[in-house]
C-alpha positions as CSV (number, residue, x, y, z in Angstrom):
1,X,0.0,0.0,0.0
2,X,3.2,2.3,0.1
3,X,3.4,5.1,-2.5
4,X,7.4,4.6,-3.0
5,X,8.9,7.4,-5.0
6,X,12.0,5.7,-6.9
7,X,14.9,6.5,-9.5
8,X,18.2,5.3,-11.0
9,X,21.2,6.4,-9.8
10,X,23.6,7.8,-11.0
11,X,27.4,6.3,-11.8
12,X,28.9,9.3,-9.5
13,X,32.2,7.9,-8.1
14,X,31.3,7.7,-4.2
15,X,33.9,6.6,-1.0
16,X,31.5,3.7,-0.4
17,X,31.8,-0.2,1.8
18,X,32.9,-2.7,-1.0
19,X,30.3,-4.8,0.7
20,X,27.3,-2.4,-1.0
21,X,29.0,-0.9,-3.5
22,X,27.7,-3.1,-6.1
23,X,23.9,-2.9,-5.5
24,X,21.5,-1.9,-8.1
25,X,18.6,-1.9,-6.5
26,X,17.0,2.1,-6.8
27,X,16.7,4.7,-3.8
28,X,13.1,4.8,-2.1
29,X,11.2,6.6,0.2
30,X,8.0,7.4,1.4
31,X,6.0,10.4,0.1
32,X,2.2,9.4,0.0
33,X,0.0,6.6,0.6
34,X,-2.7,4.5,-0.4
35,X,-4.5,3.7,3.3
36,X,-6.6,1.3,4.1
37,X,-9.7,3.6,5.4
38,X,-9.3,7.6,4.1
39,X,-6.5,8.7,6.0
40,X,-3.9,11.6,6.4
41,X,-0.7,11.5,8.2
42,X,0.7,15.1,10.2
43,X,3.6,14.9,11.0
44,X,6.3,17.2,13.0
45,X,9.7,17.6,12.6
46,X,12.2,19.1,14.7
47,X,11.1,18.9,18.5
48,X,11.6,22.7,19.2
49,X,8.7,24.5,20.2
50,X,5.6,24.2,21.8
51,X,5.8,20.5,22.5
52,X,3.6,20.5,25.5
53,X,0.9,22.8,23.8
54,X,1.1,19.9,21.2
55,X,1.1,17.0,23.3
56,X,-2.1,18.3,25.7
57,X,-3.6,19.4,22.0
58,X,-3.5,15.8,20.6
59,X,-5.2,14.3,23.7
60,X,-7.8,16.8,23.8
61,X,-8.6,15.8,20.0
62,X,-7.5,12.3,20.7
63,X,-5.5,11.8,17.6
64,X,-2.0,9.7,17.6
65,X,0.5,11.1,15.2
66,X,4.6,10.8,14.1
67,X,6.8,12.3,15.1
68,X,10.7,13.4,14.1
69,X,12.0,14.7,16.7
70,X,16.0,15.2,17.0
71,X,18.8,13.2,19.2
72,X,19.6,16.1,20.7
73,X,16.2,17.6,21.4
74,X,14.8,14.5,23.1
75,X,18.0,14.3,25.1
76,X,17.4,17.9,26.7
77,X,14.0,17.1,27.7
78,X,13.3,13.4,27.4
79,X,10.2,13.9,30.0
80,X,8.4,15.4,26.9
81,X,9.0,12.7,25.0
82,X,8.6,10.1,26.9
83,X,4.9,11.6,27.3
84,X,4.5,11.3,23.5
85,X,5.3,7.3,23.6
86,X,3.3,6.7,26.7
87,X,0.1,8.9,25.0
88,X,0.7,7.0,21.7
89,X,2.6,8.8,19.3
90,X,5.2,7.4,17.3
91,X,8.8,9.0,17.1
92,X,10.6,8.5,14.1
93,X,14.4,9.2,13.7
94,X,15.3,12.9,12.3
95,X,19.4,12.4,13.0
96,X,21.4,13.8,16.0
97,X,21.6,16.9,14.8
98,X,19.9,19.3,12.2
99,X,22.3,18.7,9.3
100,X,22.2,18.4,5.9
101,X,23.4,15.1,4.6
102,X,23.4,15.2,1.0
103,X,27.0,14.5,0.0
104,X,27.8,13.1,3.5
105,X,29.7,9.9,4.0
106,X,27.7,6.5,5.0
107,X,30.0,6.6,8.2
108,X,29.0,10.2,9.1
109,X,25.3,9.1,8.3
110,X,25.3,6.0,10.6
111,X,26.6,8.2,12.9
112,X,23.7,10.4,13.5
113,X,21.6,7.2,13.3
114,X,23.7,5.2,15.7
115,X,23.7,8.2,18.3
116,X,19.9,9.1,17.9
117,X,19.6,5.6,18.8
118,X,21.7,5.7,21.9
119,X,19.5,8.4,23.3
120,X,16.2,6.9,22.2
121,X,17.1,3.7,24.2
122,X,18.6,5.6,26.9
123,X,16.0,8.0,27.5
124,X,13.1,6.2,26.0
125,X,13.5,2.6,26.2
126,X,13.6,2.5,22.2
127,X,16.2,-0.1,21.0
128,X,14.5,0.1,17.4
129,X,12.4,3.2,15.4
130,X,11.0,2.6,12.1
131,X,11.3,5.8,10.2
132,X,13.7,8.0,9.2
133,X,13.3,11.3,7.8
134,X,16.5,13.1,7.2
135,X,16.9,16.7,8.1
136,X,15.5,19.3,5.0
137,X,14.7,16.1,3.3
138,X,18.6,16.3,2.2
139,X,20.3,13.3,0.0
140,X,16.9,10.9,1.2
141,X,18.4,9.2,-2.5
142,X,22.1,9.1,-2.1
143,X,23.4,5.7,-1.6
144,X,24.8,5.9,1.5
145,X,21.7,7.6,3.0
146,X,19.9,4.8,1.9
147,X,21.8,2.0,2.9
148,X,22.6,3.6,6.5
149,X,18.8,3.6,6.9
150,X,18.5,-0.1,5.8
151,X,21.3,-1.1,7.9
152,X,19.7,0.4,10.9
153,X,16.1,-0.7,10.2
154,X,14.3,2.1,8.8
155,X,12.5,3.3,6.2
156,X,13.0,6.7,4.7
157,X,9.9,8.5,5.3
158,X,9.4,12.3,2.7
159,X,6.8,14.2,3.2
160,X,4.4,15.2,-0.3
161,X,2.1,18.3,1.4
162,X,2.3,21.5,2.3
163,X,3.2,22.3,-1.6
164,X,4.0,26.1,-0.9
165,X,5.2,25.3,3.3
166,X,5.6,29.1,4.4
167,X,6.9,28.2,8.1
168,X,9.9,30.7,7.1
169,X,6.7,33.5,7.1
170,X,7.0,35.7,10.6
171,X,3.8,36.0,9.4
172,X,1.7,32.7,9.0
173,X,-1.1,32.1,10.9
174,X,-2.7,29.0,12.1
175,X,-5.4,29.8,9.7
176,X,-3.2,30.1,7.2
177,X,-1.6,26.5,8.2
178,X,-5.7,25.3,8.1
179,X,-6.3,27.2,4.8
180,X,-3.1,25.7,2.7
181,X,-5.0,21.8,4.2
182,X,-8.0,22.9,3.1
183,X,-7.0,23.7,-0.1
184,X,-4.6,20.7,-0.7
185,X,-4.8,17.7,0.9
186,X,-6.0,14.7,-0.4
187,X,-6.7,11.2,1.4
188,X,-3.5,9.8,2.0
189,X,-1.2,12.4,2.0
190,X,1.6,13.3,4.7
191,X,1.8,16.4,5.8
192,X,5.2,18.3,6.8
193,X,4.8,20.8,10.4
194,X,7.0,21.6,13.0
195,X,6.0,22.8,16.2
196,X,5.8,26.7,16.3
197,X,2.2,28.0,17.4
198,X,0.9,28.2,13.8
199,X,1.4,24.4,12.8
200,X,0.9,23.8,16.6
201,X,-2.7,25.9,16.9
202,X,-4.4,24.7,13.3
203,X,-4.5,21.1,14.8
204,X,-7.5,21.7,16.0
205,X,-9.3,23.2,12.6
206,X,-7.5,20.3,10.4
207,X,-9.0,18.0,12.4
208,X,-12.5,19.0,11.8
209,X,-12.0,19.5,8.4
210,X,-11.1,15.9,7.8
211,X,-13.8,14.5,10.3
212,X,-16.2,16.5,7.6
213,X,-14.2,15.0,5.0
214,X,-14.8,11.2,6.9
215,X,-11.1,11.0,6.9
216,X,-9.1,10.1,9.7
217,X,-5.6,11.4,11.2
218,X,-3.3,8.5,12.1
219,X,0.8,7.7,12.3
220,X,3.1,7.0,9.3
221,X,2.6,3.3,9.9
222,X,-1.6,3.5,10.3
223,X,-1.3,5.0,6.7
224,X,0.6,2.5,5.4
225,X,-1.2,-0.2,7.2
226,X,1.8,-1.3,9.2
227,X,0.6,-0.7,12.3
């Protein structure tokens, strides 16, 4: 039921394991689905924010979503996060730290795996996460992004909606978060936020818009129908 966005890659000469050099097999990730039942997937990046505002938001709607938070964000205040798992949500991996890893090396790549997965099982009692989004969406097709997520267990999870994200904006609104949904989403579609008040507030109002659309608002792996 996944919609897997592929393509061939290119013969760039990379400093890659002999052991994997050789495979032909094309990059993937996770932009869309097709769910089972109509279903949309939010999901926030980032961890910085208004977390608890979030957290006490999702219970009052009583809605489960996926989260990306960062290694180093869930280390400086694992309480939050802990919340999230024990009310539900699913964390997914979003590195370390917020860096770019287009061009990066598969060791400096496992890296920020292997040490967001130190915290999560220090602090969260997570030896294994799922998903992996990597920070700006940055090299999701290189080879050694790819074969760091494989080797650690996850799939790489994109993102296909907002079309026009204005989070930059010191001007967006939460109804302007609730307009671009309105405007754009379609059943099975996952949606990119973070968790400044705008994306934070328009839970609420993109909630009701897809209870009038009969559409629920479920995790990465309810819309792929791995959970």
């Amino acid at each position: 039921r996944k919609f897997l966005k592929t393509g061939l890659l290119g013969a760039a000469s990379l400093a890659l394991p002999s052991s994997w050099a050789q495979a032909s097999d094309p990059p993937t990730a996770i932009f869309r689905a097709d769910p089972p039942t109509p279903m949309v997937a939010l999901t926030f990046d980032d961890g910085y924010g208004y977390v608890t505002r979030f957290l006490d938001t999702c219970q009052e709607l009583n809605i489960r979503l996926t989260l990306f938070p960062l290694g180093k964000v869930i280390k400086a205040q694992p309480e939050l996060f802990q919340r999230a798992l024990a009310e539900g949500h699913e964390i997914g991996c979003h590195g370390y730290q917020h860096i770019a890893l287009k061009g990066k090396s598969y060791d400096e790549i496992a890296a920020q795996l292997s040490k967001f997965l130190e915290v999560t099982q220090t602090y969260l009692g997570l030896s294994t996460v799922r998903y992996f989004r990597p920070p700006y969406g940055s090299g999701w097709a290189s080879p050694a992004l790819q074969q760091a997520a494989a080797d650690f267990g996850m799939s790489v999870v994109m993102w296909n909606k907002p079309l026009t994200p204005g989070a930059s904006d010191p001007k967006r609104t939460w109804r302007d978060v609730v307009g671009e949904f309105r405007k754009q989403a379609v059943s099975g579609d996952i949606f990119l936020y973070h968790f400044p008040y705008p994306d934070v507030a328009a839970l609420p109002g993109i909630v009701s818009l897809c209870s009038e659309r009969g559409w629920q608002v479920g995790t990465i792996s309810q819309l792929i129908g791995a959970a």
